[in-house]
C-alpha positions as CSV (number, residue, x, y, z in Angstrom):
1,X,-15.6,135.3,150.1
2,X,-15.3,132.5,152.5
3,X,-14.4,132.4,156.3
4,X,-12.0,130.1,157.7
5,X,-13.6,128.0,159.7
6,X,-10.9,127.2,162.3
7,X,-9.5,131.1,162.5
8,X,-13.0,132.6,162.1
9,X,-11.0,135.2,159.1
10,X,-11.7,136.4,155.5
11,X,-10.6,133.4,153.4
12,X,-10.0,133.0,149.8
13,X,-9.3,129.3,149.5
14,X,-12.3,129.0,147.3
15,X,-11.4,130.7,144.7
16,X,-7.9,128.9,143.8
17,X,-5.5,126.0,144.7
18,X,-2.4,126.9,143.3
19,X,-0.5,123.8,144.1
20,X,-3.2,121.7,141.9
21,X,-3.1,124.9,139.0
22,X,-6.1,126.2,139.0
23,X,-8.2,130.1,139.9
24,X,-11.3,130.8,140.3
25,X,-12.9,132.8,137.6
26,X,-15.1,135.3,140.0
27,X,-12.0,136.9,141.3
28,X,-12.3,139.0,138.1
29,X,-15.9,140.1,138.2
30,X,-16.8,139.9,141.7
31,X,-17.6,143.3,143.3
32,X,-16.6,142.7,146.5
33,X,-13.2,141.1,145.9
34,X,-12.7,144.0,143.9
35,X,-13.5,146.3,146.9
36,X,-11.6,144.3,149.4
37,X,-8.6,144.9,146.6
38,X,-8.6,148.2,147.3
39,X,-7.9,148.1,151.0
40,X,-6.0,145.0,151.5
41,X,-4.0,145.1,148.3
42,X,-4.1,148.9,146.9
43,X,-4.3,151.1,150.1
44,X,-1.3,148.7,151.5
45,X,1.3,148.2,148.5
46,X,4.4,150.5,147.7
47,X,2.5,151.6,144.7
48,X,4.9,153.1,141.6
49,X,3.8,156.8,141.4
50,X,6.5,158.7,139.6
51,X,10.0,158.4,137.3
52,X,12.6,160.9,139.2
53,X,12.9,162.2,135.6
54,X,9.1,163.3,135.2
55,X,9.9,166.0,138.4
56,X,14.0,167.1,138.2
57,X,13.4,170.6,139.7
58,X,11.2,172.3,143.1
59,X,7.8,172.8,142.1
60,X,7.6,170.0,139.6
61,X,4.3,167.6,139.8
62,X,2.4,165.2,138.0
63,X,-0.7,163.6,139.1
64,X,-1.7,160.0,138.9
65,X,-3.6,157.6,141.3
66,X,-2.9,154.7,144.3
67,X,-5.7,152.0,143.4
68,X,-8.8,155.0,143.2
69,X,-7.1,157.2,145.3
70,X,-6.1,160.6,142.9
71,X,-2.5,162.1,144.2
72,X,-0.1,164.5,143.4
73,X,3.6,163.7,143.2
74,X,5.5,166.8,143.8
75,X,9.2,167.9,144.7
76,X,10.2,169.9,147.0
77,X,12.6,172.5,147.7
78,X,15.0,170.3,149.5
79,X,14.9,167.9,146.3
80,X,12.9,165.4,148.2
81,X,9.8,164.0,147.0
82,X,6.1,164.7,148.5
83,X,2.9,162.6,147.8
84,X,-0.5,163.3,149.0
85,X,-4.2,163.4,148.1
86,X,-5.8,164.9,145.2
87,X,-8.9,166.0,147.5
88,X,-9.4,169.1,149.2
89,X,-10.0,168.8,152.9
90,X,-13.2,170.8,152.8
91,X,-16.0,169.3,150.6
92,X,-13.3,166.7,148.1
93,X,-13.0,168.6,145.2
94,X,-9.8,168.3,143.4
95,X,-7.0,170.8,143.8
96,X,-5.4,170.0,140.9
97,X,-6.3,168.6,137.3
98,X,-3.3,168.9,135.4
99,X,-1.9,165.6,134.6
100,X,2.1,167.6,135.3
101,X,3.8,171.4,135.6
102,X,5.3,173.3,138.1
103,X,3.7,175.2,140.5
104,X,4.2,176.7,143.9
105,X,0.2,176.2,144.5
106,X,-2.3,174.0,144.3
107,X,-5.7,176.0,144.6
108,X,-9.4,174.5,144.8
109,X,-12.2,175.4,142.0
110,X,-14.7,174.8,144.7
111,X,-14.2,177.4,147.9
112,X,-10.1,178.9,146.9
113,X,-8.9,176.7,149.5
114,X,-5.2,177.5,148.6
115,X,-2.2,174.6,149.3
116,X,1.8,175.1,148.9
117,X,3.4,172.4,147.5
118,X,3.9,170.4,150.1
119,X,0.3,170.1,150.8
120,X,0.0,172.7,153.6
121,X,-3.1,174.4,154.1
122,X,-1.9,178.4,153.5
123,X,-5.6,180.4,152.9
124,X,-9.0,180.4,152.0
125,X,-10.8,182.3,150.1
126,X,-13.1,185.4,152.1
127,X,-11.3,183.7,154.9
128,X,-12.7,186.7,156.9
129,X,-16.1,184.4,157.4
130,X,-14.7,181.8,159.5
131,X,-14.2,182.9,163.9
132,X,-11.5,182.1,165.6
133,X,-11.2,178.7,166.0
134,X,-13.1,177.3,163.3
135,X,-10.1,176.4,162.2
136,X,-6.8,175.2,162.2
137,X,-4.8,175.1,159.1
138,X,-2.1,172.8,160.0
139,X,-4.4,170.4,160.3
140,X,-6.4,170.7,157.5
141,X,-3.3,170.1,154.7
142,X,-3.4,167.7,151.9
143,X,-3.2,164.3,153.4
144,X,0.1,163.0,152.8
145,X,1.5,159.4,152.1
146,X,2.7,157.4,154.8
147,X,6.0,157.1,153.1
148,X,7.9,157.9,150.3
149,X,11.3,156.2,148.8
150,X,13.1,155.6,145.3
151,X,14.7,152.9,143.9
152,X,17.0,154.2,141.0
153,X,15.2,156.7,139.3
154,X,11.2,154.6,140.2
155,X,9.7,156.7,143.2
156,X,7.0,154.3,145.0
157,X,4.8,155.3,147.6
158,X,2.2,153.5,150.6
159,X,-0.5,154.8,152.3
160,X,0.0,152.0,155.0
161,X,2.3,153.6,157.7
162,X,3.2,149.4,158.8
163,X,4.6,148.6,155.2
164,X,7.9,147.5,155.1
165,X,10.6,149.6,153.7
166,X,10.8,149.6,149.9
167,X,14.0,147.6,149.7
168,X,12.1,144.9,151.6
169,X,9.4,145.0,149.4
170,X,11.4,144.6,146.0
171,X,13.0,142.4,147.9
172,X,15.9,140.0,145.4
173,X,13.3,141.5,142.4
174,X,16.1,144.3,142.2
175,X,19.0,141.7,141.1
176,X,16.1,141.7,137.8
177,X,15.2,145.2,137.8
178,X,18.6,146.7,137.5
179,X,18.6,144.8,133.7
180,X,16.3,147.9,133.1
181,X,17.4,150.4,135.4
182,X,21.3,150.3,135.7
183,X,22.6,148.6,132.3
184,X,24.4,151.4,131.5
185,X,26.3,154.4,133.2
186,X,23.9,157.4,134.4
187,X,20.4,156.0,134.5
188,X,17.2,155.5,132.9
189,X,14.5,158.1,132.0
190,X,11.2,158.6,130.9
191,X,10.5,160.3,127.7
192,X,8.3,161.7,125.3
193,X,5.3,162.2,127.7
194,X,2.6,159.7,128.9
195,X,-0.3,158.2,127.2
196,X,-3.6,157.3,128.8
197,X,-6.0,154.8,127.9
198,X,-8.8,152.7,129.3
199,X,-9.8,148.8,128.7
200,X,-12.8,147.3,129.6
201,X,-11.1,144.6,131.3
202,X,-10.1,143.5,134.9
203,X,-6.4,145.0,136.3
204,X,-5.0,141.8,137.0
205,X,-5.7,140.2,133.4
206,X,-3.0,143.0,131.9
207,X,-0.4,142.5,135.2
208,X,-0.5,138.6,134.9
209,X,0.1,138.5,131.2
210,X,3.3,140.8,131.2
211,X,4.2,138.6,134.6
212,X,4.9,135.8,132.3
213,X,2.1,134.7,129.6
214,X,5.1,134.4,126.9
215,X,2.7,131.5,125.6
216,X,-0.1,133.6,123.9
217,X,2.7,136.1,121.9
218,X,3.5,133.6,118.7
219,X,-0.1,133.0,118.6
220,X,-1.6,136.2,119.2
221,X,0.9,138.1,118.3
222,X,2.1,137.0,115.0
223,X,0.6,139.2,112.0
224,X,1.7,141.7,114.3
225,X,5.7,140.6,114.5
226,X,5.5,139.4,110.7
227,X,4.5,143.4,110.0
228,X,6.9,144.9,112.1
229,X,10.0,142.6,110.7
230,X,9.5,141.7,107.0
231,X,7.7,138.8,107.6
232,X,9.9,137.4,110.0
233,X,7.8,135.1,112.7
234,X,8.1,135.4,116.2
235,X,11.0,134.5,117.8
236,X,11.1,130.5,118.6
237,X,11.4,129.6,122.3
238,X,14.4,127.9,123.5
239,X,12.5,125.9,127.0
240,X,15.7,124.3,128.0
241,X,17.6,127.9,128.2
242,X,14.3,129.9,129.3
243,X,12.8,130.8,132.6
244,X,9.9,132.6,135.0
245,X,11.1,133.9,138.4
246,X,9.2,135.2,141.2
247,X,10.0,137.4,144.5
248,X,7.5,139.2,146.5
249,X,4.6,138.7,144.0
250,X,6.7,140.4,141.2
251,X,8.3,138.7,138.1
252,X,10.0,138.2,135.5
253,X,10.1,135.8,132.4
254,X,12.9,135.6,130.2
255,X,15.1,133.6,127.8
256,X,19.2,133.8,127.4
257,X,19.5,135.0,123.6
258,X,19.5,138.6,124.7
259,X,17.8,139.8,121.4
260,X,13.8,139.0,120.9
261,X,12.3,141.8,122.4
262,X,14.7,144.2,120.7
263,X,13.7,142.5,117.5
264,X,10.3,142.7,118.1
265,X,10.7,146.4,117.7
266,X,11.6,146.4,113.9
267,X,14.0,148.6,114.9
268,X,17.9,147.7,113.7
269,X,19.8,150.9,114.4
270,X,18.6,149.5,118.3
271,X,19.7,146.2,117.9
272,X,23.1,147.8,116.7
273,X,23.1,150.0,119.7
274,X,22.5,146.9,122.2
275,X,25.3,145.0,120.7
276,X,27.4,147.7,121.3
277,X,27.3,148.2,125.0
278,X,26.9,144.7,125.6
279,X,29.9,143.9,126.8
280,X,29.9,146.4,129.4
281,X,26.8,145.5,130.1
282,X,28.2,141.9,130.9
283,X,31.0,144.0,132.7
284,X,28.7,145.8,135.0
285,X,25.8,143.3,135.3
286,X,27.8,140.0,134.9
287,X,27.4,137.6,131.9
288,X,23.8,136.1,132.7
289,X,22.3,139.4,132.7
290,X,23.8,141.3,129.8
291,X,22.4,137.5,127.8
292,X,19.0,138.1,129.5
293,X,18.5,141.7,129.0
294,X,17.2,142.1,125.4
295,X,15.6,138.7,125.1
296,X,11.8,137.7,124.6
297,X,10.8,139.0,128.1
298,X,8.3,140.4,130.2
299,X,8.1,141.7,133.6
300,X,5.3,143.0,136.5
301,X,6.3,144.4,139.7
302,X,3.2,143.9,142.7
303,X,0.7,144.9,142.1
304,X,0.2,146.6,139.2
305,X,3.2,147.9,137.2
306,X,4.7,146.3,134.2
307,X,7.4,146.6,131.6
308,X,9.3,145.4,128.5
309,X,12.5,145.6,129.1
310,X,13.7,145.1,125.5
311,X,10.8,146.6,124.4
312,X,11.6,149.6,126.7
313,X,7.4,150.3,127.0
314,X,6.5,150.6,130.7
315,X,3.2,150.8,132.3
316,X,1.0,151.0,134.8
317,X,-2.5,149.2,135.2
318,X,-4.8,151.3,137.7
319,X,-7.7,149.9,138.5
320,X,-11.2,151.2,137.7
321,X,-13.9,149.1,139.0
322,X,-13.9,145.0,138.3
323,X,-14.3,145.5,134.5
324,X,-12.6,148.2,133.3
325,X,-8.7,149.6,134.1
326,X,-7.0,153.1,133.2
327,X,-3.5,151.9,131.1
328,X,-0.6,154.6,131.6
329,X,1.8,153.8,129.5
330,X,5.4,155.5,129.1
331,X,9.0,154.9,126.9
332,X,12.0,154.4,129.7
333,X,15.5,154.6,128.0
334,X,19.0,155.0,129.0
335,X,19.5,158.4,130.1
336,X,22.8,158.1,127.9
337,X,21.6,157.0,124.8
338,X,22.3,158.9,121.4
339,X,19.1,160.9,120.7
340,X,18.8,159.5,117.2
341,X,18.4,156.0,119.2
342,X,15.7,157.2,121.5
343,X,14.0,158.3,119.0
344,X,14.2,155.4,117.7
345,X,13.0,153.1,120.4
346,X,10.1,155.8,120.9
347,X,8.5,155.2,117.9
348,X,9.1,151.3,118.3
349,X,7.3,151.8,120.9
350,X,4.4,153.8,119.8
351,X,3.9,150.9,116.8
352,X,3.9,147.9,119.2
353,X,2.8,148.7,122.5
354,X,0.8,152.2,122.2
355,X,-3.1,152.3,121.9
356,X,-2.8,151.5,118.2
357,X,-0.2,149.4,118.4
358,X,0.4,146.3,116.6
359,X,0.3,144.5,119.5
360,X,-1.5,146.2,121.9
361,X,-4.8,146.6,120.0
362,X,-4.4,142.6,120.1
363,X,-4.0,141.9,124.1
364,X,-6.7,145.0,124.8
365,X,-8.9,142.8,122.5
366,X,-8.4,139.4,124.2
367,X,-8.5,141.0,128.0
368,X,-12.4,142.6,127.3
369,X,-13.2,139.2,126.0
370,X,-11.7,137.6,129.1
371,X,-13.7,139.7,131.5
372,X,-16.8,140.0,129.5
373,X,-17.1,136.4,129.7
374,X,-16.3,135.5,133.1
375,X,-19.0,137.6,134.0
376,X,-21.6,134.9,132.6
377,X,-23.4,133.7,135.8
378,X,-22.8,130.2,135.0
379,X,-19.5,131.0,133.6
380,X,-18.5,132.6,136.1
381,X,-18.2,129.4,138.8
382,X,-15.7,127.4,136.6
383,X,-12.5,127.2,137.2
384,X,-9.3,128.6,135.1
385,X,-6.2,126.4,134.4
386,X,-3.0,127.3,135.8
387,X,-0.7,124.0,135.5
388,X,1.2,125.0,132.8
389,X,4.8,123.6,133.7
390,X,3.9,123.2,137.6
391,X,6.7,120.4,138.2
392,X,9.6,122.8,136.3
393,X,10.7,124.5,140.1
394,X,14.4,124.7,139.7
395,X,16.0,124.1,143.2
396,X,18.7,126.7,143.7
397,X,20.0,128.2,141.0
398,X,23.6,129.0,140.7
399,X,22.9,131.9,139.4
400,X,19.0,133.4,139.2
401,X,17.5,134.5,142.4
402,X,13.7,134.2,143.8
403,X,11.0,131.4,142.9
404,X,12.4,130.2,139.5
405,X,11.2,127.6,137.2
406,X,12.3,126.4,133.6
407,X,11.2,127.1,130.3
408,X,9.3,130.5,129.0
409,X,6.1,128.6,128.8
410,X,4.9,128.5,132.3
411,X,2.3,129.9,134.6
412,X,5.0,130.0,137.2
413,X,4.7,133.7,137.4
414,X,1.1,134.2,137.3
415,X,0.7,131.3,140.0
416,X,3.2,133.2,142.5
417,X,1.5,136.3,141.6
418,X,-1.9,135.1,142.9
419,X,-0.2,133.9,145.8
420,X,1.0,136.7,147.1
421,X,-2.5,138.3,145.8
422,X,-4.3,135.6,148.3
423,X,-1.7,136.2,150.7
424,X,-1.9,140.0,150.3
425,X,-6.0,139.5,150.8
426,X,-5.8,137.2,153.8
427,X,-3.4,139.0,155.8
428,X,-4.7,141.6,159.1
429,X,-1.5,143.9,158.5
430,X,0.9,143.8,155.7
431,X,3.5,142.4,158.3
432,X,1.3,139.4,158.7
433,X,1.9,138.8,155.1
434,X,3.7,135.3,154.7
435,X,7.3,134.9,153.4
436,X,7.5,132.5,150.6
437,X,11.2,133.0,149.3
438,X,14.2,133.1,151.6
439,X,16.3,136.4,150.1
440,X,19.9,134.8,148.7
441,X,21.8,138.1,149.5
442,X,21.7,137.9,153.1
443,X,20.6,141.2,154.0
444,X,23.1,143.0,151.8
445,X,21.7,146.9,151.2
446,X,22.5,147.4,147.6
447,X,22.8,144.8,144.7
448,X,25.6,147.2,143.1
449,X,27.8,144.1,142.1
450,X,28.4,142.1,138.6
451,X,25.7,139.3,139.5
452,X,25.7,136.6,141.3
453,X,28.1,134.5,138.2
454,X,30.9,137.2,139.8
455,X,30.4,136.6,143.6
């Protein structure tokens, strides 16, 4: 890591210049990058930690992790939503190793330190052996979150008490995410349980490639579409109707034809189903989204969640060390969906995008290679190209918000993404974090309306 010379701070200059296309291959191998990732980046992000429908009732939990740090999602008897540390206060053990339940308790292996579930310290065990004073349980909970907050059924959380509020951080990235989360009436859920997996790769490699690497799926990805679909191939890219777009380090990549990634399912009783509420979709959403929702698309939110939204596989990449990430992956569908239909998309899923999957035993192959490689010490020093369609920005948009630029074949995406990543590792606060996109909704507090094609 470099200093600045003029500002005497951290710099990471050396290791890309976006505006000529190109990164720094040491940014996935290099210990101490990885480390500083977890304070300026991980321990400063809204992180995703929950789907509203994984805890409906008081007492319901599942555990998962913010960069390294284990925590317990739980809700409470008020119906709000608590997260805090998997550690125990007294010597770090955890106080909980279910991956979900209910409970009223959370009770350490080590010493019976007992917790309610809201993380407040309630006994001990042979609590006789501590004196008066020794001490005080309502300062010895479960340390909590700094904050907590939902957008539409995705519960985020930050440990970093100077992060700005969760609307801010999505930013015009919800005008995109409600093509997943509010297509139809009543919500999305997750169903059919989690699975858990682990690459030898670096976290960013599996975020940047859902961000918008469409470029590598006819390629690498078409024994597995030609199995799944008769032999059909891939679906061709249209680059004059295709685009990437960017907010806040999240984005999205997508074409118009509203129909590739449900096709890449092999699935037509879906495809039948899509068609269907389409036009209400267009009703609710306006007519550019209901075209892009079900195309050949991918999608990451900062800094390390992504999704299909076709596809209707969502995941998280947490990381685990330079070289190697734990993959959580779930199936999100419409909360109002036939149960024949989600049962439908669930095993889609499970052939494309689960461990086995056609496709995902293909990109886990290619993301080891990636980071085994870099590692190479002379390797390591070259440099990675990123120009791929660096002169497409599309000024204004009538229509799309955020950092957009033409055609599906683009590092667009990715380059914004390692901005805000630089930005993100650069910055003393989170607040000192530089805006890059003016928001085009002025302030408004909810995107609730039928795009902006119906403004």
């Amino acid at each position: 890591m470099g200093i600045d010379r003029f500002t005497g701070k951290p710099s990471y200059g050396e290791y890309m210049d976006l505006n000529e296309g190109w990164v720094d291959r040491r940014i996935f191998s290099d210990d101490h990058i990885y480390e500083q990732e977890l304070y300026q980046i991980f321990a400063r992000s809204w992180l995703f930690v929950a789907h509203e429908s994984q805890i409906p009732n008081p007492g319901d939990f599942v555990t998962t992790y913010m960069g390294e740090d284990g925590v317990i999602v739980c809700r409470q008897k008020d119906n709000s939503v608590k997260v805090f540390l998997n550690s125990c206060p007294h010597r770090g053990n955890r106080v909980c190793f279910a991956d979900a339940g209910n409970t009223r308790r959370f009770v350490c292996n080590y010493h019976g330190w007992a917790f309610d579930g809201a993380g407040e310290l309630q006994g001990m065990h042979e609590e006789y052996c501590y004196d008066p004073g020794d001490i005080d349980k309502s300062k010895n909970g479960l340390k909590q979150v700094a904050n907590v907050d939902s957008y539409k059924g995705l519960i985020f959380a930050t440990f970093d008490e100077e992060a700005p509020t969760l609307e801010a951080w999505l930013g015009d990235f919800r005008w995109y995410l409600d093509m997943l989360l509010d297509n139809e009436e009543g919500g999305t859920e997750f169903i059919g349980g989690c699975i858990s997996s682990e690459i030898g790769a670096n976290w960013k490699f599996g975020v940047e490639n859902f961000i918008g690497d469409a470029y590598h799926a006819g390629w690498t990805h078409d024994s597995g579409t030609r199995a799944m679909n008769d032999g059909q191939p891939f679906p061709p890219v249209d680059m004059e109707n295709s685009y990437h777009a960017s907010v806040n380090g999240h984005g999205w990549e997508f074409g118009l034809e509203g129909v590739g990634d449900i096709f890449l399912l092999g699935r037509p009783k879906v495809m039948e189903y899509y068609n269907d509420i389409r036009p209400k979709m267009a009703e609710r959403l306006g007519k550019m989204r209901s075209q892009i929702f079900g195309s050949v698309a991918s999608a990451s939110i900062f800094p390390n969640v992504s999704f299909l939204p076709g596809v209707s596989t969502f995941r998280q990449w947490h990381p685990k060390g330079p070289w190697k990430f734990a993959l959580q992956t779930w199936v999100i569908v419409n909360k109002n969906m036939p149960d024949d239909i989600k049962e439908e998309i669930t095993k889609g899923v499970m052939q494309t995008f689960g461990p086995g999957g056609a496709f995902e035993m293909d990109d886990g192959e290619n993301w080891e290679n990636c980071t085994s490689v870099n590692r190479g010490v002379v390797t390591r020093h070259e440099r990675l190209h990123y120009r791929c369609g660096i002169d497409r920005r599309v000024e204004n948009h009538p229509i799309l918000p955020g950092i957009v630029y033409q055609g599906q074949y683009n590092d667009a995406n990715q380059r914004n993404f390692y901005q805000h990543w630089r930005d993100m590792m650069e910055a003393e606060t989170v607040k000192g974090v530089p805006a890059r996109y003016e928001s085009r909704f002025n302030g408004r507090q909810t995107l609730n309306f039928s795009g902006l094609d119906k403004l």
